[in-house]
Every structure is written in C-alpha cells, then in structure tokens.
SEKOLLUM-674781 format. One record per residue (C-alpha): residue in one letter; x, y, z. Coordinates in nm, 2 decimals, decimal comma, m for minus. Example, Ala and Ser with C-alpha at 12.3 -4.5 7.8 and 13.67 -1.06 7.14 Angstrom:
! SEKOLLUM-674781
+------+--------+--------+--------+
! code !      x !      y !      z !
+------+--------+--------+--------+
!    A !   1,23 !  m0,45 !   0,78 !
!    S !   1,37 !  m0,11 !   0,71 !
+------+--------+--------+--------+
This chain:
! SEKOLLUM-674781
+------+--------+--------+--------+
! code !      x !      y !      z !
+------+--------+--------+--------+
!    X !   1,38 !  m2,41 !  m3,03 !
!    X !   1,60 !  m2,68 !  m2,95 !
!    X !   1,97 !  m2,71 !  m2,94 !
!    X !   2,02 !  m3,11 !  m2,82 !
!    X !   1,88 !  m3,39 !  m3,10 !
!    X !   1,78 !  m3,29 !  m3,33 !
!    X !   1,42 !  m3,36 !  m3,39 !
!    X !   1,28 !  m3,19 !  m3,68 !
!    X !   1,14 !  m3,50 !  m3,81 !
!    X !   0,93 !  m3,54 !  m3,51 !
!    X !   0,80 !  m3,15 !  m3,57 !
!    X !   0,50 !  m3,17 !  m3,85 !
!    X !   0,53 !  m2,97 !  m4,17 !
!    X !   0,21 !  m2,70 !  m4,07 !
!    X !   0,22 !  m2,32 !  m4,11 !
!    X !   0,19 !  m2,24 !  m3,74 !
!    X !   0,47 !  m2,46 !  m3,62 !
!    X !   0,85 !  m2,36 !  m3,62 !
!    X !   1,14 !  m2,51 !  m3,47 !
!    X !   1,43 !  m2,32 !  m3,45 !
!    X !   1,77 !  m2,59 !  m3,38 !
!    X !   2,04 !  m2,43 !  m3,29 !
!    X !   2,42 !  m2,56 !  m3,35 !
!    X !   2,57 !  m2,39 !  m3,06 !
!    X !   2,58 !  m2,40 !  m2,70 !
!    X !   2,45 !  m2,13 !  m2,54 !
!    X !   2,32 !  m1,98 !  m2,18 !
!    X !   1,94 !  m2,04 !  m2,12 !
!    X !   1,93 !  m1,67 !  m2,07 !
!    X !   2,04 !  m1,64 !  m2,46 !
!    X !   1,81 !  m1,90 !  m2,56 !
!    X !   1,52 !  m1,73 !  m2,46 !
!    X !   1,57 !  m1,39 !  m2,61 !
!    X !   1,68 !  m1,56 !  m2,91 !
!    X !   1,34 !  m1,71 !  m2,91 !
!    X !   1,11 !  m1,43 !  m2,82 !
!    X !   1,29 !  m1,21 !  m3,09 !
!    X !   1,17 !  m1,45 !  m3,36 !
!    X !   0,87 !  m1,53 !  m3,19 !
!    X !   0,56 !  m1,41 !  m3,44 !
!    X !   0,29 !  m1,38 !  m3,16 !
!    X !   0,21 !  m1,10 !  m2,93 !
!    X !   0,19 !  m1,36 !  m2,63 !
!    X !   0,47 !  m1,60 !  m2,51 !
!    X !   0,47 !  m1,90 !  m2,31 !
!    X !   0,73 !  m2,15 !  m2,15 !
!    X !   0,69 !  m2,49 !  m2,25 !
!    X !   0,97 !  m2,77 !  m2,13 !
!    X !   0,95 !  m3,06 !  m2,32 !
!    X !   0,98 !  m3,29 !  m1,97 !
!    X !   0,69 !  m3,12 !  m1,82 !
!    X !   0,33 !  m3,20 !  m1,82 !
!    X !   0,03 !  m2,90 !  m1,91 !
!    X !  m0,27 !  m2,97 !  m1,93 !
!    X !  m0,50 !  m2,94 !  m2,25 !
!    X !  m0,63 !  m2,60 !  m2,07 !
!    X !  m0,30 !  m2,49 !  m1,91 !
!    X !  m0,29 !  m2,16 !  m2,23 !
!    X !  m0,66 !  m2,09 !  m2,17 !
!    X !  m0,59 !  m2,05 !  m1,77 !
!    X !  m0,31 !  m1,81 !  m1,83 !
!    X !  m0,44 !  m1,61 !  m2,10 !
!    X !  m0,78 !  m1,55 !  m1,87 !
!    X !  m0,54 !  m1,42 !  m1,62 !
!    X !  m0,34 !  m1,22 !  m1,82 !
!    X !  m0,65 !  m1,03 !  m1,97 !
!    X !  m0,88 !  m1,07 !  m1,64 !
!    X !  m0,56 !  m0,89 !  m1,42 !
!    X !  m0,44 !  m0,60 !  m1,69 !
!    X !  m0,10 !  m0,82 !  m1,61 !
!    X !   0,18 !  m0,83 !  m1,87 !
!    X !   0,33 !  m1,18 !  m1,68 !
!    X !   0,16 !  m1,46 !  m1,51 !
!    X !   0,32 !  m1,80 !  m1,40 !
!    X !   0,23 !  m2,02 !  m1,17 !
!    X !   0,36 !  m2,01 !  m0,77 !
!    X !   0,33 !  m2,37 !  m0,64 !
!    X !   0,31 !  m2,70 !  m0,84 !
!    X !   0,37 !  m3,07 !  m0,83 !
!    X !   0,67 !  m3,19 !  m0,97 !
!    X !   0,72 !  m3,59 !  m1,03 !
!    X !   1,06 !  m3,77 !  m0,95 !
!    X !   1,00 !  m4,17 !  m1,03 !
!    X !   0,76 !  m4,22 !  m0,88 !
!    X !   0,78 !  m4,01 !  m0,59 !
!    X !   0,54 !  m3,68 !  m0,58 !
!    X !   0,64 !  m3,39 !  m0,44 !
!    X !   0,47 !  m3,03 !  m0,34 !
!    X !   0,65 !  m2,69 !  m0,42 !
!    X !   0,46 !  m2,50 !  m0,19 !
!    X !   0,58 !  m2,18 !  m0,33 !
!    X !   0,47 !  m1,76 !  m0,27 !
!    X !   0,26 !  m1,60 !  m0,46 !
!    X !   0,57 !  m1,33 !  m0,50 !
!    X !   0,77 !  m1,61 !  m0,75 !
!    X !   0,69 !  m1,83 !  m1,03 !
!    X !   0,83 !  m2,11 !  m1,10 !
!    X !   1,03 !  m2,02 !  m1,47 !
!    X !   0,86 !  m2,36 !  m1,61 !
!    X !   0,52 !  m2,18 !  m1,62 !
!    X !   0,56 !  m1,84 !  m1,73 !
!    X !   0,31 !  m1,65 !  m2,01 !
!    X !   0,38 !  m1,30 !  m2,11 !
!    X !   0,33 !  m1,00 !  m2,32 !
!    X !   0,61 !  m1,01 !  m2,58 !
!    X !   0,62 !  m0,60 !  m2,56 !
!    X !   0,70 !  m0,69 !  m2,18 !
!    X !   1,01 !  m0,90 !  m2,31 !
!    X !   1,08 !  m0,63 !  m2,55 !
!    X !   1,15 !  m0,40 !  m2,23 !
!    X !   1,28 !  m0,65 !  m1,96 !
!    X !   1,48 !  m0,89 !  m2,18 !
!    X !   1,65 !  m1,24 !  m1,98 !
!    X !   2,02 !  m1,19 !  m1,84 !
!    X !   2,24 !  m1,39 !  m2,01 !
!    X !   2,29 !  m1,63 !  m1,78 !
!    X !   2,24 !  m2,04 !  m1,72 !
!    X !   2,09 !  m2,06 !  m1,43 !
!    X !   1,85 !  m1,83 !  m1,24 !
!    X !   1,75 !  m1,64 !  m1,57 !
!    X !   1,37 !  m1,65 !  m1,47 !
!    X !   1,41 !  m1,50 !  m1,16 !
!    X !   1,55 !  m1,18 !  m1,29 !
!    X !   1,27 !  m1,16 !  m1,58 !
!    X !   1,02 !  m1,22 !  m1,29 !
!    X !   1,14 !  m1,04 !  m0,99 !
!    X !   1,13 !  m0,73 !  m1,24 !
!    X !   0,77 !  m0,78 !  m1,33 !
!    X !   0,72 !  m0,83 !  m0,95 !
!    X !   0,87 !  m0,50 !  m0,90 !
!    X !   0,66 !  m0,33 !  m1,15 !
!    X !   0,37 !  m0,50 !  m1,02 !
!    X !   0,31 !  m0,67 !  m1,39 !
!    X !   0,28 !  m1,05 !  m1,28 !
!    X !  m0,04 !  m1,24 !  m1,18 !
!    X !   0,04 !  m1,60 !  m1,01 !
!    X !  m0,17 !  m1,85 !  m0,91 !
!    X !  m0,08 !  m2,24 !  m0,74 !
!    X !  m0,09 !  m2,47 !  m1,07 !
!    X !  m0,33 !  m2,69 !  m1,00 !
!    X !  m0,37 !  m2,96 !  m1,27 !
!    X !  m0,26 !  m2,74 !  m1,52 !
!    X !   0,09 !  m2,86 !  m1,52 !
!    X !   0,37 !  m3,04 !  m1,27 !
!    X !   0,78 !  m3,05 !  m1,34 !
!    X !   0,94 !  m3,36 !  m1,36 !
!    X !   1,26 !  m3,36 !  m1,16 !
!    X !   1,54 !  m3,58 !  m1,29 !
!    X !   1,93 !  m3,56 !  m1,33 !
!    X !   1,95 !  m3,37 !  m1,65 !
!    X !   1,75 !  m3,06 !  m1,50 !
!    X !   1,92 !  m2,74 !  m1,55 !
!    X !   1,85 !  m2,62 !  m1,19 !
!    X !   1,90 !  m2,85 !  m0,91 !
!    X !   1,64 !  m2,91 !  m0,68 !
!    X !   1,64 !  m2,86 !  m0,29 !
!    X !   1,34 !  m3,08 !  m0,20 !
!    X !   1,34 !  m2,95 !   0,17 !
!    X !   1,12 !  m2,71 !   0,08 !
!    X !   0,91 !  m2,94 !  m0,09 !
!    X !   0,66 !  m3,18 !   0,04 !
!    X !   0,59 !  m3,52 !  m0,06 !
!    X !   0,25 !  m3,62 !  m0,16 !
!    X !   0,13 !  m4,00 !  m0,07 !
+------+--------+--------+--------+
C-alpha cells in the first residue's frame, strides 16, 4: 500500500504481489486497517520501505508466533541507522517497536488500529500486551530502522545508545 509516488512500475506483474496506491491522505492508523482488511493471508507483517530485514526476518517471527501460541510478536530492541551514525534502542520486552510487528489477521479482526497518526502501534500492542497475546524478542540482525527527517515519529535518542 502506498499513498506517496507512485510506484506501480517498480511493483512486478506476479499473482502474489498487490499494491494498493491510495489518492488520499490519510492517518497511519487508517492505513493499516485499510490494509489488513484487504489483506488475503491469515498472517500480517509490517514492512517500511526505509527499513532493513533480513532474508530470515518472516521465518524468525513466524517460529515465534507458532512456538509461543502468540497472536502478535515484534521485536523489543533494535538498531536503527542515522548517516552514518548507529544507534541502540535498548527497549523492554513489554513494547515493540511498530516497525517490526507480525500478527494473526483474526487478532486484527478483534483489536483493529485507532485512527490516529502517530502512536497507532502502541495501542494495537499495549492491547495484545494486556491480553498476554505478544511474544518479543531484541532484533538482532533481523532488521534496524533508519532514522531520517521524513520519519513519522520523531525520535528521542536519549534513550538510545550509540554503537562505535
């Protein structure tokens, strides 16, 4: 789904690829239920186009989805890039960061996004949290953020710590 440039000539005509662009404007709460209603698979997964996963990063979470009985996982601490500058969220196993989340779509069905710009993660995943439904785990090489002045939410890189 995309609502900025349009790209569908980047996007390869195959069966099991869709891209969804969108004319309006709209919060990134409304975004994502927009896109796990249309979403055809049981199982979905964040993906920001200025973030890095890894070749294995959909493997790791499905294991932990199946291996905990979870209906969310995500991933609690991670690198993120700025430049050239590394940094460490250190984060807590009680919050992933929105970037990495995987999930049962039935657990969508019943705990949809606010519609909201900023902060809608945090509701989805404080209520799996509170149901006891999310399995986290630090993100390793599976992925890192990159941080840069377009990012929806800002930042606050005293909690972070940089990596030589």
């Amino acid at each position: 789904m995309a609502d900025g440039e349009d790209v569908r000539d980047l996007i390869p005509d195959v069966e099991n690829i869709r891209l969804i662009h969108l004319e309006d404007q709209l919060s990134i709460g409304t975004k994502r239920n927009f896109g796990c209603e249309r979403a055809l698979g049981k199982i979905i997964a964040h993906w920001d186009d200025d973030d890095y996963s890894a070749p294995d990063r959909l493997a790791d979470q499905l294991g932990r989805l199946h291996s905990s009985g979870k209906m969310v996982t995500g991933y609690h601490s991670m690198r993120f890039k700025e430049d050239d500058i590394w940094w460490q969220y250190p984060g807590t196993i009680a919050f992933a960061i929105g970037t990495s989340l995987c999930y049962y779509r039935e657990f969508w069905r019943q705990n949809q996004f606010p519609h909201i710009q900023i902060g809608e993660d945090n509701a989805f995943q404080a209520k799996a949290w509170e149901l006891g439904q999310i399995e986290n785990a630090d993100a390793r090489e599976m992925m890192y953020a990159t941080i840069h002045a377009g990012n929806t939410s800002p930042r606050n890189l005293k909690t972070y710590r940089r990596i030589e």
